[in-house]
N, CA, C and O atoms as a Maestro MAE file, in Angstrom:
{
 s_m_m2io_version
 :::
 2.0.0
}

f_m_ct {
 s_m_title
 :::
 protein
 m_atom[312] {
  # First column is atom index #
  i_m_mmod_type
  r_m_x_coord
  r_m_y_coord
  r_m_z_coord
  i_m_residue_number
  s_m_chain_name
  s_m_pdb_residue_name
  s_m_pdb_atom_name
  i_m_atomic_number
  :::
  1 25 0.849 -1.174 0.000 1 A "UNK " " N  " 7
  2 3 0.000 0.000 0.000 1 A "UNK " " CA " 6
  3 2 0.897 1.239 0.000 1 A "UNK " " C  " 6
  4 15 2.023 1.371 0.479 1 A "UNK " " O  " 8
  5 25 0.162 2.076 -0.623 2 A "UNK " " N  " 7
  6 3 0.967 3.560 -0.945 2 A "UNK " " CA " 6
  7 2 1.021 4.650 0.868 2 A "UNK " " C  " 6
  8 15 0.180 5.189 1.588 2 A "UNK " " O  " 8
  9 25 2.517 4.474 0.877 3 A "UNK " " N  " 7
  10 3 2.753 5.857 2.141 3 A "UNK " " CA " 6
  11 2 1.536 6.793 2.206 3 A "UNK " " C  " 6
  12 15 1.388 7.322 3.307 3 A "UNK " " O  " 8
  13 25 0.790 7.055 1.429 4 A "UNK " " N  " 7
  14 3 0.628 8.839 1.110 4 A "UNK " " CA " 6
  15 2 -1.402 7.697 1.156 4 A "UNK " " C  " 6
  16 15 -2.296 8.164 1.861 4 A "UNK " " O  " 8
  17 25 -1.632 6.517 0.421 5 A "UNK " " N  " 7
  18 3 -2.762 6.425 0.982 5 A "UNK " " CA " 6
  19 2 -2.590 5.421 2.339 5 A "UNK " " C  " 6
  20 15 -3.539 4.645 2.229 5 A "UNK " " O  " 8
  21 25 -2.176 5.223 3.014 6 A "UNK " " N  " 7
  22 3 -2.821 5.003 3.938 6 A "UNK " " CA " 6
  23 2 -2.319 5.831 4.977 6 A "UNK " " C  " 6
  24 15 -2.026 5.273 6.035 6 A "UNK " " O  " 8
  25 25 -2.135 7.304 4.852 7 A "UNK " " N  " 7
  26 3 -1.927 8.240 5.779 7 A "UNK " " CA " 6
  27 2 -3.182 9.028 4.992 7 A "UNK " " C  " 6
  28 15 -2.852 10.213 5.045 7 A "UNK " " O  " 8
  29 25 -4.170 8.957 4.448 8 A "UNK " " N  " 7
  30 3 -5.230 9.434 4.191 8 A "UNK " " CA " 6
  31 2 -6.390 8.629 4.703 8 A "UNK " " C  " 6
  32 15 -7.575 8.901 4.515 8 A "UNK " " O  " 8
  33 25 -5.892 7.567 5.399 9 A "UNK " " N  " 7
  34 3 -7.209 6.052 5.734 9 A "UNK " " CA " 6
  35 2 -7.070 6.971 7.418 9 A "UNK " " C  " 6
  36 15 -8.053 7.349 8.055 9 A "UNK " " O  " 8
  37 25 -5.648 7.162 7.843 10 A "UNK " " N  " 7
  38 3 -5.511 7.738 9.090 10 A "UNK " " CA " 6
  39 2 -5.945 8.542 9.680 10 A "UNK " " C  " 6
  40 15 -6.412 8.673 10.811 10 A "UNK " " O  " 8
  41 25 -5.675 9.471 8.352 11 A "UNK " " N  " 7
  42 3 -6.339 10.796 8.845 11 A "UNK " " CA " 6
  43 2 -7.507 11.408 8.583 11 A "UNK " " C  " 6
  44 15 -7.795 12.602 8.652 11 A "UNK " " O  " 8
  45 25 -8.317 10.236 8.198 12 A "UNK " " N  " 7
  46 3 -9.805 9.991 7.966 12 A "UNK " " CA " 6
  47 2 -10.376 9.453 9.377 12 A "UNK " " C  " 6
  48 15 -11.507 9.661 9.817 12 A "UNK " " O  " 8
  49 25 -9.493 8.824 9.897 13 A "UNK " " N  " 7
  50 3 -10.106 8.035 10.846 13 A "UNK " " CA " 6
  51 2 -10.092 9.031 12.367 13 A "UNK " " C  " 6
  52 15 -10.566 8.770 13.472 13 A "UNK " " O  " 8
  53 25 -9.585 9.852 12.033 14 A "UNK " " N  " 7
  54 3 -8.992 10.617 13.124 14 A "UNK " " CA " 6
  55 2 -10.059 11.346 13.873 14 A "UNK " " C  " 6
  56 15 -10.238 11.230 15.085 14 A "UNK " " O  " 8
  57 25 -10.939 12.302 12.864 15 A "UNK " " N  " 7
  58 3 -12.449 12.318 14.034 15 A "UNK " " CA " 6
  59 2 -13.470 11.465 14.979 15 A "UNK " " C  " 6
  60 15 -13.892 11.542 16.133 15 A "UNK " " O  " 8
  61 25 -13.667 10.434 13.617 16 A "UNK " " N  " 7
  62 3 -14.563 9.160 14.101 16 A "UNK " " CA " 6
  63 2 -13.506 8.427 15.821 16 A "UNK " " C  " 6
  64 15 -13.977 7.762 16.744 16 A "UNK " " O  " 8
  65 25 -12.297 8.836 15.662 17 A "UNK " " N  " 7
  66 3 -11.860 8.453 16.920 17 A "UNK " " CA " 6
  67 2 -11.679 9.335 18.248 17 A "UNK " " C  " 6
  68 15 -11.545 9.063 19.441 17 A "UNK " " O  " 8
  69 25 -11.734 10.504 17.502 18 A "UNK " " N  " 7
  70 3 -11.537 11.817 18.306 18 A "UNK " " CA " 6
  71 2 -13.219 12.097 19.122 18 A "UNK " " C  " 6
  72 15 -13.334 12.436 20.300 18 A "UNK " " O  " 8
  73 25 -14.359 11.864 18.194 19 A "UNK " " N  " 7
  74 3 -15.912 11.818 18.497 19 A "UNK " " CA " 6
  75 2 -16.087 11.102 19.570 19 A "UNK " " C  " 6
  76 15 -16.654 11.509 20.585 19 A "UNK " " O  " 8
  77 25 -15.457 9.636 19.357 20 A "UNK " " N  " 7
  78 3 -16.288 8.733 19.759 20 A "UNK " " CA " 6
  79 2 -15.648 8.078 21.057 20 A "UNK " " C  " 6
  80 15 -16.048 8.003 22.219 20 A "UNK " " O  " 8
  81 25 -14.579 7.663 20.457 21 A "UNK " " N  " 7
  82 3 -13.830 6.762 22.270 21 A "UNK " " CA " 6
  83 2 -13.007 7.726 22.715 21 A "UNK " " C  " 6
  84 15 -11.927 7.327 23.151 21 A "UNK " " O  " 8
  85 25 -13.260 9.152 22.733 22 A "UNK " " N  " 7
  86 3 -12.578 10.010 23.977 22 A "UNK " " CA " 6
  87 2 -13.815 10.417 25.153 22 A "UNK " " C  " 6
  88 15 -13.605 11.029 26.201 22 A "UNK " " O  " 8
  89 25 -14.951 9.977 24.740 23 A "UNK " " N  " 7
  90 3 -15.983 10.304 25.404 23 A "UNK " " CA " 6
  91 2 -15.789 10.206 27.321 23 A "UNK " " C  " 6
  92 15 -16.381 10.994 28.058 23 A "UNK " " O  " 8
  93 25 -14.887 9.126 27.829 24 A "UNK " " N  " 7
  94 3 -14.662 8.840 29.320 24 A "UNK " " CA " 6
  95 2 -13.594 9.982 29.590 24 A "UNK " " C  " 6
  96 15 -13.289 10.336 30.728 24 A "UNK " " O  " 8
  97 25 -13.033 10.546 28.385 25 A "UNK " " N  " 7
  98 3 -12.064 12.162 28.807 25 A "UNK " " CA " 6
  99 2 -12.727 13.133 29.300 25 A "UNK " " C  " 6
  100 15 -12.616 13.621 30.425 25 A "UNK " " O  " 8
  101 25 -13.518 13.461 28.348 26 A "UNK " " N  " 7
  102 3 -14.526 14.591 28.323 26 A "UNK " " CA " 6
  103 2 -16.066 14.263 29.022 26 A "UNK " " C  " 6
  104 15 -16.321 15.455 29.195 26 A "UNK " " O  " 8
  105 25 -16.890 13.796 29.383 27 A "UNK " " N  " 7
  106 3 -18.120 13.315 29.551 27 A "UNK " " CA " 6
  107 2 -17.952 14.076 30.800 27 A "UNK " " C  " 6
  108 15 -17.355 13.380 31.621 27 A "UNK " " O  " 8
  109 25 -18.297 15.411 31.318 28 A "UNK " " N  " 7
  110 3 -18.698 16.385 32.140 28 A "UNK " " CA " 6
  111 2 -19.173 17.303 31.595 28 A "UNK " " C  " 6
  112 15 -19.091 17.572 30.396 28 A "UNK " " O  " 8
  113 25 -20.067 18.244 32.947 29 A "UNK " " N  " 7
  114 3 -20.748 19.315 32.084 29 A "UNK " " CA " 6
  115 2 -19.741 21.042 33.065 29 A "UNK " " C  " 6
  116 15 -20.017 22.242 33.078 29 A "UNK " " O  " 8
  117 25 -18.742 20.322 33.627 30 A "UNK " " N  " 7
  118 3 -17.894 21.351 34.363 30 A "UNK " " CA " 6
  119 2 -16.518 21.112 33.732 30 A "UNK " " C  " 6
  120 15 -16.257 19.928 33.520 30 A "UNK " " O  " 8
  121 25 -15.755 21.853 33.454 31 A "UNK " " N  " 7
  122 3 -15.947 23.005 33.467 31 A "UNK " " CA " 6
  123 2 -16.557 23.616 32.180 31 A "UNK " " C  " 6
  124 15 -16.778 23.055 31.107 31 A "UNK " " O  " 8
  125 25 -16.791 24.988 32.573 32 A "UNK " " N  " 7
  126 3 -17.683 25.673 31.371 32 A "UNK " " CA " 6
  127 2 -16.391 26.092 29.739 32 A "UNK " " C  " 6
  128 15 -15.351 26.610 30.146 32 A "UNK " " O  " 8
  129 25 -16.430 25.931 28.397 33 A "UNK " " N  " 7
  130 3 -15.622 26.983 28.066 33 A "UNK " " CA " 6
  131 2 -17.057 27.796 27.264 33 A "UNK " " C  " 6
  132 15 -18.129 27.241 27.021 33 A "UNK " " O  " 8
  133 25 -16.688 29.259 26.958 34 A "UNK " " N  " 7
  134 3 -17.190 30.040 26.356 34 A "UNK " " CA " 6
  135 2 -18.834 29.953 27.362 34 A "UNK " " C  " 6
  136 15 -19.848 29.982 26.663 34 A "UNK " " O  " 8
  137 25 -18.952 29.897 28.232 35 A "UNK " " N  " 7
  138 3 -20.193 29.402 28.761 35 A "UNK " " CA " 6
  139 2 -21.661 28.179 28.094 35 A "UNK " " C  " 6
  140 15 -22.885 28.054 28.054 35 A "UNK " " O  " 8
  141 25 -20.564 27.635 27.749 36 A "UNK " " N  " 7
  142 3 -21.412 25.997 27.089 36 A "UNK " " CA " 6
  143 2 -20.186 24.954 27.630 36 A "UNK " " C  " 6
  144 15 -18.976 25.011 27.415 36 A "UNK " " O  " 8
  145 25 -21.253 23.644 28.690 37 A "UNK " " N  " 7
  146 3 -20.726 22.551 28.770 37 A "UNK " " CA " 6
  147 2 -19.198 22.126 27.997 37 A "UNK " " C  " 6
  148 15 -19.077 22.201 26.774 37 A "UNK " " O  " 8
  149 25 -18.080 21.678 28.899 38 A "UNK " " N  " 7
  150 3 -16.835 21.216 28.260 38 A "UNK " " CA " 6
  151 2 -17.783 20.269 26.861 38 A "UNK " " C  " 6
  152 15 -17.728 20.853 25.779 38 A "UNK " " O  " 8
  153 25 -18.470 19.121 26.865 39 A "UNK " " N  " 7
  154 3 -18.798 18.177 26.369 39 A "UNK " " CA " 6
  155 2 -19.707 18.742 25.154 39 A "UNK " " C  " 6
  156 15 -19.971 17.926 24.271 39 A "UNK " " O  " 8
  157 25 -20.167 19.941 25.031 40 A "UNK " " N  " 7
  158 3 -20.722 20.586 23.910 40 A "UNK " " CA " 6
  159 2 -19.334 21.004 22.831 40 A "UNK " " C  " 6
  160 15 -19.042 20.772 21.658 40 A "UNK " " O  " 8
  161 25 -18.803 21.637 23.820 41 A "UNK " " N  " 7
  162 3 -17.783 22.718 23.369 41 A "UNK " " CA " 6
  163 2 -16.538 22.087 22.676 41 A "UNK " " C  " 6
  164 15 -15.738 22.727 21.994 41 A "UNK " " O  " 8
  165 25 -16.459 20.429 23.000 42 A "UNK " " N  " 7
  166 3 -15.512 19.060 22.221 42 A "UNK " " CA " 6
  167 2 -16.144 18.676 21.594 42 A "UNK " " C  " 6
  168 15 -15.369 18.051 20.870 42 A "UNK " " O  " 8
  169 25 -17.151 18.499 21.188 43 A "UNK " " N  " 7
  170 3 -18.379 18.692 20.001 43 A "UNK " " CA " 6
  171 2 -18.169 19.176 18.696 43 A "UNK " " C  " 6
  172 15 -17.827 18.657 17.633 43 A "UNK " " O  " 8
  173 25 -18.561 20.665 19.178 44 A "UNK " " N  " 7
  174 3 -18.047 21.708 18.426 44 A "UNK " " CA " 6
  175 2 -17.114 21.934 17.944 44 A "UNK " " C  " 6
  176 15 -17.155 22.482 16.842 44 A "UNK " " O  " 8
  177 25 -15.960 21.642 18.498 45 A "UNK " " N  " 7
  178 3 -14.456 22.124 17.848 45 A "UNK " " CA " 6
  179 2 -13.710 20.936 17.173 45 A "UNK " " C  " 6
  180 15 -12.561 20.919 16.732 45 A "UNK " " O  " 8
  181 25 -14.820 19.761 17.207 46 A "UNK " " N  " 7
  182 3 -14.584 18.917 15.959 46 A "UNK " " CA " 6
  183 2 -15.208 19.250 14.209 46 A "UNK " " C  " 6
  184 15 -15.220 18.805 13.061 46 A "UNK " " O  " 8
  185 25 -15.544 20.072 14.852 47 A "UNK " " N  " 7
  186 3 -16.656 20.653 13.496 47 A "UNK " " CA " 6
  187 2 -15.372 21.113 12.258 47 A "UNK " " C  " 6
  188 15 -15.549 20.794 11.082 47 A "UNK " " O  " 8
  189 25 -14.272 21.781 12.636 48 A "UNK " " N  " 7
  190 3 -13.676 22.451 12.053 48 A "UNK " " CA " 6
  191 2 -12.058 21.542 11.677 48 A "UNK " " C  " 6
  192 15 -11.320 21.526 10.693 48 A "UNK " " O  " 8
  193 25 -12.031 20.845 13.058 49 A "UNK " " N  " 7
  194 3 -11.177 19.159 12.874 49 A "UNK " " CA " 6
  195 2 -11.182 18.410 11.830 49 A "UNK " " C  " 6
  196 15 -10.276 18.091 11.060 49 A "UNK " " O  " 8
  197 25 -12.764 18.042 11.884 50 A "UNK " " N  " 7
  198 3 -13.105 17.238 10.829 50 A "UNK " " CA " 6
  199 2 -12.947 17.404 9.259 50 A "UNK " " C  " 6
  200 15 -12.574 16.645 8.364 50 A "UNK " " O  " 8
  201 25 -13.400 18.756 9.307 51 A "UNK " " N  " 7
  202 3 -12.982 19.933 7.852 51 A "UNK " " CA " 6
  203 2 -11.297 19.754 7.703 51 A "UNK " " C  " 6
  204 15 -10.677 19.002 6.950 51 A "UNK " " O  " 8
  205 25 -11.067 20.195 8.156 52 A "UNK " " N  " 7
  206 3 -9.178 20.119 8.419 52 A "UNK " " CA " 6
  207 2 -8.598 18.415 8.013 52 A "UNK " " C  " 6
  208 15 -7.677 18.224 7.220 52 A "UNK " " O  " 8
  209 25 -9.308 17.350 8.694 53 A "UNK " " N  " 7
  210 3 -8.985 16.578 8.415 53 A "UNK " " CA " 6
  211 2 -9.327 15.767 6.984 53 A "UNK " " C  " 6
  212 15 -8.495 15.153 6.317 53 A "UNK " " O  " 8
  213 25 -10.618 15.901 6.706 54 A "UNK " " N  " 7
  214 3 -10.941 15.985 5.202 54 A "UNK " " CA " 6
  215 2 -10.335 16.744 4.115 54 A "UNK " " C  " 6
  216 15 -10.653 16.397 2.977 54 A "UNK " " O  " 8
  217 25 -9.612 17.608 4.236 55 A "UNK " " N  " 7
  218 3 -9.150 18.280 3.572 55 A "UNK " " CA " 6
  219 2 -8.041 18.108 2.659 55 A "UNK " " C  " 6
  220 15 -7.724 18.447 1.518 55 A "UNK " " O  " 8
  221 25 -7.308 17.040 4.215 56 A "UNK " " N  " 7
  222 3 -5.780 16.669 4.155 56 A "UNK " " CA " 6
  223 2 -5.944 15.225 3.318 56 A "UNK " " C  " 6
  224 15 -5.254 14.874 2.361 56 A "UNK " " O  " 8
  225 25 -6.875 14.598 3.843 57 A "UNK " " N  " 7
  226 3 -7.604 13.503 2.859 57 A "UNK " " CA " 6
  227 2 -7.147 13.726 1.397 57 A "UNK " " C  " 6
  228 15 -6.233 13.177 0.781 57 A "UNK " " O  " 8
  229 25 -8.088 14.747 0.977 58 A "UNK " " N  " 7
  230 3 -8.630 15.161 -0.185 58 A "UNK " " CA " 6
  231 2 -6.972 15.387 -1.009 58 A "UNK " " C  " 6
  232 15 -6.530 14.876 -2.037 58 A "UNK " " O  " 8
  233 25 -6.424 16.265 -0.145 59 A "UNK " " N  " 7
  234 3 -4.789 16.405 -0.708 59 A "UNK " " CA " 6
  235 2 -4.293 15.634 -0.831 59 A "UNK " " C  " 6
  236 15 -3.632 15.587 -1.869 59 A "UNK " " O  " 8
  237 25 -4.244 14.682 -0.066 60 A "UNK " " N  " 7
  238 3 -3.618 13.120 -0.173 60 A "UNK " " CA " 6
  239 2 -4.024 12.088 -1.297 60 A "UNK " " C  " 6
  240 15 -3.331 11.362 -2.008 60 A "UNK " " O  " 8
  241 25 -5.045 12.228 -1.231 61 A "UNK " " N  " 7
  242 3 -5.605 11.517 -2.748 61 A "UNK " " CA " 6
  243 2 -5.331 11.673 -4.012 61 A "UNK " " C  " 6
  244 15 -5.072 10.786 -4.826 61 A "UNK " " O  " 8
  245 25 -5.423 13.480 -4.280 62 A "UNK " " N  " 7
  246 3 -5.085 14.125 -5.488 62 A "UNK " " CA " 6
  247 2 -3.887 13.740 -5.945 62 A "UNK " " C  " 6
  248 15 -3.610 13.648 -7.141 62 A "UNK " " O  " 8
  249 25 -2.993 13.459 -4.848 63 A "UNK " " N  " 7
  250 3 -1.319 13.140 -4.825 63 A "UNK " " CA " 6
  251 2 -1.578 11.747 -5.321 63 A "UNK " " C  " 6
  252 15 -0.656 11.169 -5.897 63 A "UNK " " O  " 8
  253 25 -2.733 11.147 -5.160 64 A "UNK " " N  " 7
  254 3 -1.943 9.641 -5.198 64 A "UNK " " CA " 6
  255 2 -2.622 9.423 -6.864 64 A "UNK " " C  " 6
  256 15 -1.895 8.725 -7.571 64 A "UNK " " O  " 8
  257 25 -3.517 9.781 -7.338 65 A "UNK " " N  " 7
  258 3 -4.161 10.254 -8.121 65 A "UNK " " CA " 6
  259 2 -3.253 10.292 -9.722 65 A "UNK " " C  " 6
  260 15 -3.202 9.634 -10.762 65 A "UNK " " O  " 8
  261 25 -2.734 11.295 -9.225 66 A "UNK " " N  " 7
  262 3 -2.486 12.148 -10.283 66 A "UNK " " CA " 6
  263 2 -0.958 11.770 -10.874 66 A "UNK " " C  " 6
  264 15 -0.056 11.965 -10.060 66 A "UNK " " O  " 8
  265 25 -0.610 11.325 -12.011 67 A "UNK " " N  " 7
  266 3 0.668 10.892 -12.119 67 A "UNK " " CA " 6
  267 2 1.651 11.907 -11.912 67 A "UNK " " C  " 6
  268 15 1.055 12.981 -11.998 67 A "UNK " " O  " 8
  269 25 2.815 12.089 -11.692 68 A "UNK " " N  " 7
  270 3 3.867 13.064 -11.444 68 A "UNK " " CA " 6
  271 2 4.049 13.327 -12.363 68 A "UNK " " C  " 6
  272 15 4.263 12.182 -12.762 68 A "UNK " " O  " 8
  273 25 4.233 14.147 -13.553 69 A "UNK " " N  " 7
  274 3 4.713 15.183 -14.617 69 A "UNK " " CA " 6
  275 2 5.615 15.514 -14.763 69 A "UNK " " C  " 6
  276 15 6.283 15.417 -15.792 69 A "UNK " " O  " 8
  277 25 5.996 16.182 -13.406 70 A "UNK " " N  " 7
  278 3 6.721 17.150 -13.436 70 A "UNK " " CA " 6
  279 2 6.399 18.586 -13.951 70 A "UNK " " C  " 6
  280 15 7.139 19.569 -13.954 70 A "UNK " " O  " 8
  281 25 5.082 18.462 -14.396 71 A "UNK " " N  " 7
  282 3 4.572 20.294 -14.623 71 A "UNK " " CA " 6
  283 2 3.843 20.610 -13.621 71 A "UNK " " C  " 6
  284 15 3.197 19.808 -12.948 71 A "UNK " " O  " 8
  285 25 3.900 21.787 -13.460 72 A "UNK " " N  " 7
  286 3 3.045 22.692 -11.883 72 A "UNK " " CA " 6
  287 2 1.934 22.536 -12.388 72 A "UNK " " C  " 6
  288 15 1.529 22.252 -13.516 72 A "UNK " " O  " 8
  289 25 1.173 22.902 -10.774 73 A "UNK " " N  " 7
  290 3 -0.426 22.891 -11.242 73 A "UNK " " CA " 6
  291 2 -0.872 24.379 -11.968 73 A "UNK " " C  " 6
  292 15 -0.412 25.494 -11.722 73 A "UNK " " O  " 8
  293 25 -1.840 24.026 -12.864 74 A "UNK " " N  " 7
  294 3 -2.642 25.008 -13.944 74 A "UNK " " CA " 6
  295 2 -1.685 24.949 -15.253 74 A "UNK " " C  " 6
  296 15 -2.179 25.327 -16.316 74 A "UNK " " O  " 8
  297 25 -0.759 24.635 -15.239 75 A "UNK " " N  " 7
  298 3 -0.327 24.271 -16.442 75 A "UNK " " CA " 6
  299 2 -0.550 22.826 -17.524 75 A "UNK " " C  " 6
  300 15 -0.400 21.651 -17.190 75 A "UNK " " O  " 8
  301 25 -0.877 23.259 -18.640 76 A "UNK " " N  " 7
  302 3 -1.564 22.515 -19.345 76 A "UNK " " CA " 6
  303 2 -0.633 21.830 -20.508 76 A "UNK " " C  " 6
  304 15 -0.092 22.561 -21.338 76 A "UNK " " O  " 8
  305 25 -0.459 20.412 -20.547 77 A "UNK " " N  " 7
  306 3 0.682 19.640 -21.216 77 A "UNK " " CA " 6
  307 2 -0.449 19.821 -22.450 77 A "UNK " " C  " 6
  308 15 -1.659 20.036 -22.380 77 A "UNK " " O  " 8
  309 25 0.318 19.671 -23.444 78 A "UNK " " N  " 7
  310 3 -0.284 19.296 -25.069 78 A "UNK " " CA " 6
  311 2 0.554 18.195 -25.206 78 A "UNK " " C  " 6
  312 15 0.529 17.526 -26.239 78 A "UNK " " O  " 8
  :::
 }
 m_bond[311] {
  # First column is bond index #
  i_m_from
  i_m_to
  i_m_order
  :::
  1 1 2 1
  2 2 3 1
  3 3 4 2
  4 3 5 1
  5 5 6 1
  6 6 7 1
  7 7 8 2
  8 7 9 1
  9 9 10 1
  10 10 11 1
  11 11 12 2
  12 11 13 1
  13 13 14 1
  14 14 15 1
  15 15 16 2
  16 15 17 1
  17 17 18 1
  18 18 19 1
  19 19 20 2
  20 19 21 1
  21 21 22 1
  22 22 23 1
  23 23 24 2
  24 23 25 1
  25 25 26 1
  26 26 27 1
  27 27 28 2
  28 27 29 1
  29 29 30 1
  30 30 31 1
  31 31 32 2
  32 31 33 1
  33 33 34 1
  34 34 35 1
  35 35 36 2
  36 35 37 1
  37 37 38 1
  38 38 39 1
  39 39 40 2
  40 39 41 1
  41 41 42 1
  42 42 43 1
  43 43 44 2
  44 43 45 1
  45 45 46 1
  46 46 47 1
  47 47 48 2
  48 47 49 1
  49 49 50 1
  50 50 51 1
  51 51 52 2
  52 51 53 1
  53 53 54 1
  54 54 55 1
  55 55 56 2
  56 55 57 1
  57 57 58 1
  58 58 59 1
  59 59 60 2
  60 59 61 1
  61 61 62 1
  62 62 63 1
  63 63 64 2
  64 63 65 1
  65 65 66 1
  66 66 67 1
  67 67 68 2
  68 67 69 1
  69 69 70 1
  70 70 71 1
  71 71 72 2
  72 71 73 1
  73 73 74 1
  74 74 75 1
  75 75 76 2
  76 75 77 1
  77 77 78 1
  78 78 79 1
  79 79 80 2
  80 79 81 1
  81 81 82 1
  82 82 83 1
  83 83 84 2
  84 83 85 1
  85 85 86 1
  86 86 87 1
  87 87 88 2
  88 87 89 1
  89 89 90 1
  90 90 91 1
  91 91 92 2
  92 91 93 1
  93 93 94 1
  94 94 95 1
  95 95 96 2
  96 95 97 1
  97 97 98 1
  98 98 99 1
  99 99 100 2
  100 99 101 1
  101 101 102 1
  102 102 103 1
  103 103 104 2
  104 103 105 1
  105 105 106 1
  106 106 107 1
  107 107 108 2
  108 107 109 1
  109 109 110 1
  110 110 111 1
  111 111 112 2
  112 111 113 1
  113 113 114 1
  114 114 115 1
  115 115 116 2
  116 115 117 1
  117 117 118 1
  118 118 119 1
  119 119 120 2
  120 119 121 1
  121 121 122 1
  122 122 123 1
  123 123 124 2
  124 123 125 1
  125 125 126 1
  126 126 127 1
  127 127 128 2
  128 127 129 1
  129 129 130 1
  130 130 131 1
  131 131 132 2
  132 131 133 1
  133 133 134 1
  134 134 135 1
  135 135 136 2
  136 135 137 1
  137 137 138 1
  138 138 139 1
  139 139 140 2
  140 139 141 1
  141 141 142 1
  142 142 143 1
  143 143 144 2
  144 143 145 1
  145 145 146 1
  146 146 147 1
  147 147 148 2
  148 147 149 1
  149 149 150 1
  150 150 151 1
  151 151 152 2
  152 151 153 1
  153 153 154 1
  154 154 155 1
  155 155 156 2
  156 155 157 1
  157 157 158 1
  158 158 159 1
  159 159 160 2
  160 159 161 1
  161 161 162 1
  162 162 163 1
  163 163 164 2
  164 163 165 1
  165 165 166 1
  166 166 167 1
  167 167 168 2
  168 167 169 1
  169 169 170 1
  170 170 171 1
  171 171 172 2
  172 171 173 1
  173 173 174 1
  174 174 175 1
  175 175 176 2
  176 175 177 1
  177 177 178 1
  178 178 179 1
  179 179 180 2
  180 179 181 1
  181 181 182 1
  182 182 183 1
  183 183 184 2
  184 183 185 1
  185 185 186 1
  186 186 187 1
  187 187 188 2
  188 187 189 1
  189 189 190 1
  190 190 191 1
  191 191 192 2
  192 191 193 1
  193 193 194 1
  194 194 195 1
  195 195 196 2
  196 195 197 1
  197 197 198 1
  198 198 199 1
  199 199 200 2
  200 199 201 1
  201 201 202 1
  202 202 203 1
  203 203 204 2
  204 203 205 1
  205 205 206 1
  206 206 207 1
  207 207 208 2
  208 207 209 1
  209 209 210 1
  210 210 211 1
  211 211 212 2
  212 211 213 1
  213 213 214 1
  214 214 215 1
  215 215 216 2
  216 215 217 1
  217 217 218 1
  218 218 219 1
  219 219 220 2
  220 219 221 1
  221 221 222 1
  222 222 223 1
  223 223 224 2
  224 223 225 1
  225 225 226 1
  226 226 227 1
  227 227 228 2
  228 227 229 1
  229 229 230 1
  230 230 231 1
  231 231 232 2
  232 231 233 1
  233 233 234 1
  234 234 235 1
  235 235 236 2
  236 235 237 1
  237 237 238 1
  238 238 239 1
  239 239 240 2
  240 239 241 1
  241 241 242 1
  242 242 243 1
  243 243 244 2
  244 243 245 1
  245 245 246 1
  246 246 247 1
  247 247 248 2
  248 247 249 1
  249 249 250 1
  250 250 251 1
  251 251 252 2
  252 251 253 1
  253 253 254 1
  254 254 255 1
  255 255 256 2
  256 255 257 1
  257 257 258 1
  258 258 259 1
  259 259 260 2
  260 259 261 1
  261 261 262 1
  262 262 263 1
  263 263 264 2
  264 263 265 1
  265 265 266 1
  266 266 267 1
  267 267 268 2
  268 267 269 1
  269 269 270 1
  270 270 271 1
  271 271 272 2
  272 271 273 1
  273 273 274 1
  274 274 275 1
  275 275 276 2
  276 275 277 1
  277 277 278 1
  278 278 279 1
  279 279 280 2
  280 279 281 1
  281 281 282 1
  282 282 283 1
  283 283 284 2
  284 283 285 1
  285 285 286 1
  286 286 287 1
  287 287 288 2
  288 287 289 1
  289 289 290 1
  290 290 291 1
  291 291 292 2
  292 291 293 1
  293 293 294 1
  294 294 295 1
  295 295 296 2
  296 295 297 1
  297 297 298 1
  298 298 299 1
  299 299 300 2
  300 299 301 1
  301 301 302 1
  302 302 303 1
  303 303 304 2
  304 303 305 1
  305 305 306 1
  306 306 307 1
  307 307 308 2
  308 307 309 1
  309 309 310 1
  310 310 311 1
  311 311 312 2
  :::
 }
}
């Protein structure tokens, strides 16, 4: 298997693990941040994780994708 995909299987997996079995970390409603529950507020700031981590996905793929050239991107081979 390719370096570059299965560090995209990883870092796919990385919310669904971050969501789900950190729950005995976090599972309180003290302390407060921003005045919403810790356990809302680790919620929430997966919202933007998850984006971040899809992202890197998405980059990772294109890479594995796309044959090497050697021409930059927007440039167009004939």
């Amino acid at each position: 298997m390719d370096r570059r995909k299965l560090w995209s299987y990883v870092l796919a997996a990385v919310p669904f693990l971050g969501m789900c079995f950190t729950v005995p970390l976090w599972d309180r409603l003290y302390p407060l941040v921003f005045g919403i529950p810790f356990n809302i507020a680790w919620l929430i700031a997966w919202v933007p994780i998850t984006s971040l981590c899809l992202w890197g996905v998405y980059r990772l793929g294109k890479a594995v994708d796309s044959p090497d050239t050697g021409a930059t991107e927007g440039e167009i081979s004939k």
